[in-house]
PQR file with spaces between the fields and no chain letter, atoms N, CA, C, O and H, PARSE charges and radii, in Angstrom:
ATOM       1  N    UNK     1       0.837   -1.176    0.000 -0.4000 1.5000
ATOM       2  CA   UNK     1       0.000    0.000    0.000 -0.0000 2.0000
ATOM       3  C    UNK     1       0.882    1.239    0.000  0.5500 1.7000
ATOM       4  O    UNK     1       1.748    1.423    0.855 -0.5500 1.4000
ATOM       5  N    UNK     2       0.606    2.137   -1.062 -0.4000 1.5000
ATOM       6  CA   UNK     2       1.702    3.506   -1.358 -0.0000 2.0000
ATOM       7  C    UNK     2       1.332    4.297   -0.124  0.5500 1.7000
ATOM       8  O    UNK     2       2.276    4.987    0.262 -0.5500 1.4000
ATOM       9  H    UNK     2      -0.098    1.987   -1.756  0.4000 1.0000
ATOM      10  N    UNK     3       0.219    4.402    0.621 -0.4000 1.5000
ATOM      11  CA   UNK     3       0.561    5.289    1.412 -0.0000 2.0000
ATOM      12  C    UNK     3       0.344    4.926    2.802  0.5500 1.7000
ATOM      13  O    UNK     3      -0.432    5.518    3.552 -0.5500 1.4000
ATOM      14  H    UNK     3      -0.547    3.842    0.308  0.4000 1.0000
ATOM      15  N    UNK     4       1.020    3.990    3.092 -0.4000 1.5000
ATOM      16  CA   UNK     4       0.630    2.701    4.366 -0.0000 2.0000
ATOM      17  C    UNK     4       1.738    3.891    5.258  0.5500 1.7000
ATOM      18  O    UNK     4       1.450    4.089    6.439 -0.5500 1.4000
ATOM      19  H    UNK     4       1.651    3.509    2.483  0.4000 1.0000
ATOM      20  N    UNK     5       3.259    4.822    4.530 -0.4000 1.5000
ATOM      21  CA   UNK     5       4.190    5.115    5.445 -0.0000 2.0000
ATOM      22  C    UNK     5       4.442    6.047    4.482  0.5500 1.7000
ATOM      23  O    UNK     5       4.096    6.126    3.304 -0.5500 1.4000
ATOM      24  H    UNK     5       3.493    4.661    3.571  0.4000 1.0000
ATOM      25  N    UNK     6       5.226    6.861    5.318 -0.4000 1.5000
ATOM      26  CA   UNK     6       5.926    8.160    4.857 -0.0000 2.0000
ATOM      27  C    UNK     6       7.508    8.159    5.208  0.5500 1.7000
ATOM      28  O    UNK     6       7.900    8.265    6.371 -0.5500 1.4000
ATOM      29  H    UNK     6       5.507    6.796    6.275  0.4000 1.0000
ATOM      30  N    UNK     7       8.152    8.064    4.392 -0.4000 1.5000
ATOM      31  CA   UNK     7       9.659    7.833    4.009 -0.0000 2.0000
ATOM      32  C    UNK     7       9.912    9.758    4.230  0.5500 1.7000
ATOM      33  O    UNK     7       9.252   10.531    3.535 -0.5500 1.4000
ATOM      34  H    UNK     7       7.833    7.978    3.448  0.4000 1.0000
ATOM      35  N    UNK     8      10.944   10.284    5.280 -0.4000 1.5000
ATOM      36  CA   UNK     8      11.121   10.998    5.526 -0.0000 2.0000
ATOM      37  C    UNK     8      12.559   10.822    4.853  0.5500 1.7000
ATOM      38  O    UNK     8      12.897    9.679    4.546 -0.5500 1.4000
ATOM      39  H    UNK     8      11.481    9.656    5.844  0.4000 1.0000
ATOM      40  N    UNK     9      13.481   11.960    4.592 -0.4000 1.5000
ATOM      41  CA   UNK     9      15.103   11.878    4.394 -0.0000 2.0000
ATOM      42  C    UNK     9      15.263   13.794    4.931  0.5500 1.7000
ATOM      43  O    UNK     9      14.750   14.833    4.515 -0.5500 1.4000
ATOM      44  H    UNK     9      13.206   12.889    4.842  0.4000 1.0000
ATOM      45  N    UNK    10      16.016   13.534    5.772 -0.4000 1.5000
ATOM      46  CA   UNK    10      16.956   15.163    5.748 -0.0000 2.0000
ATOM      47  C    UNK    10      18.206   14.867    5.620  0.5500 1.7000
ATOM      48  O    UNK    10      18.717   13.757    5.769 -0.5500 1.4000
ATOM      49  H    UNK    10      16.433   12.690    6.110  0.4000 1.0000
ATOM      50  N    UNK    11      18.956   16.321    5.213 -0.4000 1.5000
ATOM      51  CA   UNK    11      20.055   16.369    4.983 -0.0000 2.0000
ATOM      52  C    UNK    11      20.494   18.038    6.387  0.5500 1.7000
ATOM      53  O    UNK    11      20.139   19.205    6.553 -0.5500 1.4000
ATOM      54  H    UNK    11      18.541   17.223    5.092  0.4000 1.0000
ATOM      55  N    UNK    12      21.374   17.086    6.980 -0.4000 1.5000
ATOM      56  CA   UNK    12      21.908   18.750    7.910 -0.0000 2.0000
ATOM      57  C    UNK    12      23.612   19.033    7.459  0.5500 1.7000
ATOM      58  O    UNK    12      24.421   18.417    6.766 -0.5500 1.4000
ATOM      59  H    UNK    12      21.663   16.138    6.845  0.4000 1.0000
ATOM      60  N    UNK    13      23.632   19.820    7.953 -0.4000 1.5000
ATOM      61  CA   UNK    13      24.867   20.375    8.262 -0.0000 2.0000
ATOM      62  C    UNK    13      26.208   19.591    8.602  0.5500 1.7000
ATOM      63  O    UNK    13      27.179   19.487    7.852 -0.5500 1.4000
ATOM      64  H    UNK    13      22.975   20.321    8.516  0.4000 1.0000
ATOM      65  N    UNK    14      26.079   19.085    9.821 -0.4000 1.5000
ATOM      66  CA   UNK    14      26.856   18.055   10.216 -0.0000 2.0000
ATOM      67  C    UNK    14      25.574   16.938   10.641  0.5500 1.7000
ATOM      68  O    UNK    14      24.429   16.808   10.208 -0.5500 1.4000
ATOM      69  H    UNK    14      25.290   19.169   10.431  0.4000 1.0000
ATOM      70  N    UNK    15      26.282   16.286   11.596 -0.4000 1.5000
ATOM      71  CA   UNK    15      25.747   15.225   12.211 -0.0000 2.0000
ATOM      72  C    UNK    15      24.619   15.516   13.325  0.5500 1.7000
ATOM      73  O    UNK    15      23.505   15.007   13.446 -0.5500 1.4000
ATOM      74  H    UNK    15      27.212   16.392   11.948  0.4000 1.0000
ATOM      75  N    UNK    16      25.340   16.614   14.189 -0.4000 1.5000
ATOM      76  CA   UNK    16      24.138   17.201   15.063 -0.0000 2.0000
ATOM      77  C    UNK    16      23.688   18.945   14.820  0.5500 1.7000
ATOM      78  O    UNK    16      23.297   19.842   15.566 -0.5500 1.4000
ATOM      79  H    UNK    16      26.245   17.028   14.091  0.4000 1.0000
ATOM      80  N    UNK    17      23.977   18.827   13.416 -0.4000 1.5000
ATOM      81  CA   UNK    17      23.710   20.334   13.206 -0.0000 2.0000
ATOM      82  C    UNK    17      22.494   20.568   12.781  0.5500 1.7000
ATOM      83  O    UNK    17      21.612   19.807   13.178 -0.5500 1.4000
ATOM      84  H    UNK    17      24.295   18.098   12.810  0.4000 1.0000
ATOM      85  N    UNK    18      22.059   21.943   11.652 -0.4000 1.5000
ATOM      86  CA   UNK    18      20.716   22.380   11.227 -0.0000 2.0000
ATOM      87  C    UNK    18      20.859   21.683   10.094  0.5500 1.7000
ATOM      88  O    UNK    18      21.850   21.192    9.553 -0.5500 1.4000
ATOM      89  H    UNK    18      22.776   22.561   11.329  0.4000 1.0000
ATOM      90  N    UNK    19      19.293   21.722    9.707 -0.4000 1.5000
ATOM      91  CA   UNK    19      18.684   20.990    8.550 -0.0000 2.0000
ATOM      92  C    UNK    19      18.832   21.449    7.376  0.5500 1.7000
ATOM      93  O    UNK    19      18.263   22.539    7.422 -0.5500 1.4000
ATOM      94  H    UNK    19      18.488   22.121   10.146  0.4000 1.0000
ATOM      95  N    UNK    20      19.225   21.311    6.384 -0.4000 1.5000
ATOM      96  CA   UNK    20      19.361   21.854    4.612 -0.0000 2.0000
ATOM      97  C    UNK    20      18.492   21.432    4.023  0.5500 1.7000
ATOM      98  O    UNK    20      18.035   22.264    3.239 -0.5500 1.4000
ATOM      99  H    UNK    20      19.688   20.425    6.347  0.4000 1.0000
ATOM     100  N    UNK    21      17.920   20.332    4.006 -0.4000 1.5000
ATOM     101  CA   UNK    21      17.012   19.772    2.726 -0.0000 2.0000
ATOM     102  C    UNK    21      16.075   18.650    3.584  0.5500 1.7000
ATOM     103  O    UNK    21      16.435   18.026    4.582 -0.5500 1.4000
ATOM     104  H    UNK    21      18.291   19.656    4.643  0.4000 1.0000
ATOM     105  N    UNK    22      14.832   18.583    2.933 -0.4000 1.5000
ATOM     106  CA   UNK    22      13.670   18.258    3.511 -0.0000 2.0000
ATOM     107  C    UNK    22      12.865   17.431    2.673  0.5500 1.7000
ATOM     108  O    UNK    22      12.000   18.055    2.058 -0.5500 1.4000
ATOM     109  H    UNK    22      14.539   19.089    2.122  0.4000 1.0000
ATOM     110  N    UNK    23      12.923   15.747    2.403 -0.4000 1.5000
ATOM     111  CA   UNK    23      12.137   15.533    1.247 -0.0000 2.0000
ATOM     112  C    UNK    23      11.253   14.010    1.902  0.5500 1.7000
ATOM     113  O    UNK    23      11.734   12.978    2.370 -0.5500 1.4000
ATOM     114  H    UNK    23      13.626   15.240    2.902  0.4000 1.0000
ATOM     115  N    UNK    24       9.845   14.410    1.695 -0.4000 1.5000
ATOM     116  CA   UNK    24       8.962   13.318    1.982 -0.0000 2.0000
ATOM     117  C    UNK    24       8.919   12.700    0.876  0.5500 1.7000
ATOM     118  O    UNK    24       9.400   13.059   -0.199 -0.5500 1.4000
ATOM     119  H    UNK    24       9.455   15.249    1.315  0.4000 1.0000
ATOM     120  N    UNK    25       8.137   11.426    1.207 -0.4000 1.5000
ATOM     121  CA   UNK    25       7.398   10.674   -0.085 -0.0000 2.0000
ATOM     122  C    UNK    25       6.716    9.471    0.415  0.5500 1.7000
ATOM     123  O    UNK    25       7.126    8.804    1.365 -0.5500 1.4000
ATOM     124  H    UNK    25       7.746   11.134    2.080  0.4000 1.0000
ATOM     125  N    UNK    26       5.453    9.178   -0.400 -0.4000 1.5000
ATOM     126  CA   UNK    26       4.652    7.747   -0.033 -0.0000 2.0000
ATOM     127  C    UNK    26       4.678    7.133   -1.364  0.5500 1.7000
ATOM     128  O    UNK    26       3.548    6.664   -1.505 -0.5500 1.4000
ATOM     129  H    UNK    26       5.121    9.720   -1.171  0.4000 1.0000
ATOM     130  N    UNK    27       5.259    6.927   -2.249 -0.4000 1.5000
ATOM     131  CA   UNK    27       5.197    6.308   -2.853 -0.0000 2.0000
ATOM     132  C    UNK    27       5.467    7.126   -4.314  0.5500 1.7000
ATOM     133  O    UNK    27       5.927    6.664   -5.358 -0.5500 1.4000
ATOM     134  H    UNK    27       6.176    7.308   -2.135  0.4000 1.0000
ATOM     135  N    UNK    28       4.979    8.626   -3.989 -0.4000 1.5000
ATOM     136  CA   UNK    28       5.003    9.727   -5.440 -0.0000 2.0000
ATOM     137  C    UNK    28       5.392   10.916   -3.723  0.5500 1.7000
ATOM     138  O    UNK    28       4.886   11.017   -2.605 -0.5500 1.4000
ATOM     139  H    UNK    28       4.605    9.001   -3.141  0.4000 1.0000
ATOM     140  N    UNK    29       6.601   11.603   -4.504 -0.4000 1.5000
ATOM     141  CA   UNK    29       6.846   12.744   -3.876 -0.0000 2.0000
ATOM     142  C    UNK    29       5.783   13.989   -3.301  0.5500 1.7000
ATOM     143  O    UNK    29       5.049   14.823   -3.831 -0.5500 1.4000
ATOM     144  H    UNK    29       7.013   11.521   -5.412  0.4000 1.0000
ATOM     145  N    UNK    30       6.138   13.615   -1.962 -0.4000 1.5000
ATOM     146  CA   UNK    30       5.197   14.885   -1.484 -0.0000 2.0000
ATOM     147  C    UNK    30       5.721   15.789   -1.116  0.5500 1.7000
ATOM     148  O    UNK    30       4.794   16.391   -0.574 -0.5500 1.4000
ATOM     149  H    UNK    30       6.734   12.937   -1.532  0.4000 1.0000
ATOM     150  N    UNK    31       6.877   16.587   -0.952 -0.4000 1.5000
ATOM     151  CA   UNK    31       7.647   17.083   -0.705 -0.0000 2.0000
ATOM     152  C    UNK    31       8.843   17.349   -0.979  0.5500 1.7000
ATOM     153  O    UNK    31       9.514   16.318   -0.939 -0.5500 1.4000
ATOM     154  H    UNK    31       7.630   16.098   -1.393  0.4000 1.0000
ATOM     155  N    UNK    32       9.557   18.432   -1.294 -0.4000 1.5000
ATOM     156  CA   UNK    32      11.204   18.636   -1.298 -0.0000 2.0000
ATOM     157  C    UNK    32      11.590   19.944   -1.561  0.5500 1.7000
ATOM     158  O    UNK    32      11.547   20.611   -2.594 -0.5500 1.4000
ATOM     159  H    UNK    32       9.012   19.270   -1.326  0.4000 1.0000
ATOM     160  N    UNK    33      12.019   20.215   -0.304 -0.4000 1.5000
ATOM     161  CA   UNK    33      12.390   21.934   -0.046 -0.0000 2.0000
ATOM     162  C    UNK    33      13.525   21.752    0.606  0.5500 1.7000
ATOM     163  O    UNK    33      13.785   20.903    1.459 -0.5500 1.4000
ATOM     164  H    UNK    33      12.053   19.672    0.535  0.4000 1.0000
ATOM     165  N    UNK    34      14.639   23.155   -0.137 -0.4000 1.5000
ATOM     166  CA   UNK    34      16.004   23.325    1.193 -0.0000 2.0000
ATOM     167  C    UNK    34      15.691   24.408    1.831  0.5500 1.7000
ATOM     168  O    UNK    34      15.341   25.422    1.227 -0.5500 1.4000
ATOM     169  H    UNK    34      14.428   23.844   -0.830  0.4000 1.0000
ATOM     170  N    UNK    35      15.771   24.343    3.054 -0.4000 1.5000
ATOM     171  CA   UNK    35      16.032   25.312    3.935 -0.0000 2.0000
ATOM     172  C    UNK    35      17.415   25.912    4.003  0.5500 1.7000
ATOM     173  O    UNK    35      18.450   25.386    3.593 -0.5500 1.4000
ATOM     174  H    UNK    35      16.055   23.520    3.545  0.4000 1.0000
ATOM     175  N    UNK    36      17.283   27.071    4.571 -0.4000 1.5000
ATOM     176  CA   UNK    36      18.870   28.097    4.625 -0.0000 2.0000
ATOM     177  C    UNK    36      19.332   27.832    5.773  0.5500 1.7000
ATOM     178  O    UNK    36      18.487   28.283    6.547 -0.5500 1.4000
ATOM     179  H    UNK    36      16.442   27.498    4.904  0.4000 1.0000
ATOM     180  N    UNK    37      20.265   27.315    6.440 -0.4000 1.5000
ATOM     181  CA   UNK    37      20.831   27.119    7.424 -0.0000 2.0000
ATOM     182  C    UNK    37      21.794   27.871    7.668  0.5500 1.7000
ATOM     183  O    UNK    37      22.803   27.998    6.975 -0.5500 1.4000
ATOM     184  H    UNK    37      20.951   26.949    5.811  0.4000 1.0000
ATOM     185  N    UNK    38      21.445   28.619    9.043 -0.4000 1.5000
ATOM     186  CA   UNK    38      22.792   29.960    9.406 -0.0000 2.0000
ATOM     187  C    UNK    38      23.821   29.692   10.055  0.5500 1.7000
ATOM     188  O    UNK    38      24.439   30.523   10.720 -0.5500 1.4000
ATOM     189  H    UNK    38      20.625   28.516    9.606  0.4000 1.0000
ATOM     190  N    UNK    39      24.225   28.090    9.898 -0.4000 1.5000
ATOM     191  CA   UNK    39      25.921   28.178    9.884 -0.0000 2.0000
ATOM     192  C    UNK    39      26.215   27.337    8.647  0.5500 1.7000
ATOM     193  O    UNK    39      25.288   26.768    8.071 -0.5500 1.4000
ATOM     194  H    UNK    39      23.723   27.414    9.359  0.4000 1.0000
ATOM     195  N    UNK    40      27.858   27.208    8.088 -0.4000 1.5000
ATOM     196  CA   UNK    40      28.434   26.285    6.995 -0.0000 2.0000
ATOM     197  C    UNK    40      27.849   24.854    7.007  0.5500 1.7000
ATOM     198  O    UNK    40      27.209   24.174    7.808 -0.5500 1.4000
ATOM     199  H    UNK    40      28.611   27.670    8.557  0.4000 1.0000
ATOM     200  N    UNK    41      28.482   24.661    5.450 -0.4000 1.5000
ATOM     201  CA   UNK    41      28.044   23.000    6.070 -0.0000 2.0000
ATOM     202  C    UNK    41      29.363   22.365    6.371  0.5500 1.7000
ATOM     203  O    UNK    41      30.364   23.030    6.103 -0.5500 1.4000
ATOM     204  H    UNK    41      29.003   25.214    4.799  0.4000 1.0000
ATOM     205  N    UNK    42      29.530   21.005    6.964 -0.4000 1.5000
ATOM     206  CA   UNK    42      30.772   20.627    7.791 -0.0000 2.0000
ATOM     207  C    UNK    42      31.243   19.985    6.167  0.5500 1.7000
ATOM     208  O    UNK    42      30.581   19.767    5.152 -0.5500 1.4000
ATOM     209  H    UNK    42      28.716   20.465    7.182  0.4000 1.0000
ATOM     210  N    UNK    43      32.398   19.855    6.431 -0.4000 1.5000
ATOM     211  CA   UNK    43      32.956   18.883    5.349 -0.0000 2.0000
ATOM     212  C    UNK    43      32.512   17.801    5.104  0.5500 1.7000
ATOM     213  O    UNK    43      32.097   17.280    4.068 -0.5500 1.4000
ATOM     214  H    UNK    43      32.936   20.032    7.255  0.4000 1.0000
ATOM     215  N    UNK    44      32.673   17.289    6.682 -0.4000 1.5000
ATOM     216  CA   UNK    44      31.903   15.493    6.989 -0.0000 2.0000
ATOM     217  C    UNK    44      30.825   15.592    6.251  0.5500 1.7000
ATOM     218  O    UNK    44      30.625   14.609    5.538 -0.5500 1.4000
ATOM     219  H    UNK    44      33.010   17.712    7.524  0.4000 1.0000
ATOM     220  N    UNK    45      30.012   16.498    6.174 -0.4000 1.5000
ATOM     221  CA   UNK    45      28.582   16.583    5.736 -0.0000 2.0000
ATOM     222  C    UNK    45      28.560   16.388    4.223  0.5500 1.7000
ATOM     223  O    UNK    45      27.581   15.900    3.658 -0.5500 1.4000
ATOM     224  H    UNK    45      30.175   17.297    6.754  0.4000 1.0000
ATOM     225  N    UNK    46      29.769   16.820    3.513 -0.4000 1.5000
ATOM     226  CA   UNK    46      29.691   17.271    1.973 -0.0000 2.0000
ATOM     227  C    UNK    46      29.904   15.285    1.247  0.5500 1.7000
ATOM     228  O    UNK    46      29.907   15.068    0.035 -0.5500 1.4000
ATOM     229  H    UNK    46      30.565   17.217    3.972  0.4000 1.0000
């Protein structure tokens, strides 16, 4: 069933940092926005 769950993914900064990118989906994309995050991103992160 496509919409039994919602498959979340973010992308942050580092590991315990702010959020950059935001994308849901159940089966067909419901979502995908970046947010601006007001510090760098870590290397680890890249």
């Amino acid at each position: 069933m496509p919409d039994a769950a919602v498959i979340l993914d973010t992308e942050t900064t580092r590991l315990d940092g702010q959020t950059v990118e935001i994308d849901a989906a159940t089966g067909k994309k419901l979502m995908n926005t970046l947010v601006k995050p007001t510090e760098p991103i870590s290397v680890g992160a890249r």
